[in-house]
N, C-alpha and C positions, 0 to 999 in steps of 0.2 A: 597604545598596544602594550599589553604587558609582557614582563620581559622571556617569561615562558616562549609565548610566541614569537618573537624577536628573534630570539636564538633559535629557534625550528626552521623559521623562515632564512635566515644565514646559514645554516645546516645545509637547507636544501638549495638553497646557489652554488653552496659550494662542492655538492656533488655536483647538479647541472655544469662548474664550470669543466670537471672534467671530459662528458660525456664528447660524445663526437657530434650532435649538434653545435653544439657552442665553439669548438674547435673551426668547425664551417665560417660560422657567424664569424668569428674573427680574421678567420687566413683572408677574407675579401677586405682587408683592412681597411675599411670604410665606418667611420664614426657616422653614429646615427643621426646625430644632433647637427653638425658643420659639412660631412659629407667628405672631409679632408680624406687623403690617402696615409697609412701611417702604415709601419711593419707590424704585426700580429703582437708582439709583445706589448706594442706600446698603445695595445687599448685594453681597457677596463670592464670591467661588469655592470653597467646602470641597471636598475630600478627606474621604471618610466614611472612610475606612483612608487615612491621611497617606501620602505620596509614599514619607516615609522609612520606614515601616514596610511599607514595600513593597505597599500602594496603587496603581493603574495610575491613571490619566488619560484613564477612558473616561465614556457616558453613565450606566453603572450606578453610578458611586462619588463623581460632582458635582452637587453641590448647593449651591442660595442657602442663605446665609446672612449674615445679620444681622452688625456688626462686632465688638461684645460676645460673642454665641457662639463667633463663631471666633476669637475671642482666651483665650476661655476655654476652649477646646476641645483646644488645642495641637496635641501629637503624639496626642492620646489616641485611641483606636476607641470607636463610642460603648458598645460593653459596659463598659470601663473606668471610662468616664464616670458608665453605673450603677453600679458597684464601687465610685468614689470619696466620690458621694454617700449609699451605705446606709453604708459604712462611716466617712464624714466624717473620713476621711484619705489620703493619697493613697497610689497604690497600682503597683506595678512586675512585670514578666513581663520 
């Protein structure tokens, strides 16, 4: 993805993260990944398909999430993520 679009697509998260949709999405502080309960602050904005793996920055592809998930989540999509973990090593396309 070039880096025009990179930044368009982080533009527009970052008005989404104000809106009162995402606002919702969070006060239920439930990470999407683990399901954990956390306070509204202490979840994140995921990209379910990363920005850079060319993911858009709409309502279908963000989600809370928790800080440990999405740091362990990286670039990966979550199929990957199942990938990584039946196979318990990491895994490339």
């Amino acid at each position: 993805m070039d880096e025009k679009k990179f930044k368009l697509e982080k533009a527009k998260a970052r008005k989404l993260r104000q809106s009162q949709w995402w606002k919702q999405k969070v006060q239920s502080g439930i990470c999407h990944y683990c399901g954990g309960h956390f306070p509204s602050d202490a979840l994140t904005m995921d990209h379910i398909v990363p920005i850079s793996r060319g993911g858009k920055s709409n309502r279908g592809n963000l989600v809370p999430a928790c800080k440990k998930c999405n740091s362990n989540k990286k670039y990966y999509t979550p199929a990957e993520i199942i990938l990584k973990e039946k196979l318990d090593q990491d895994v490339c396309f």
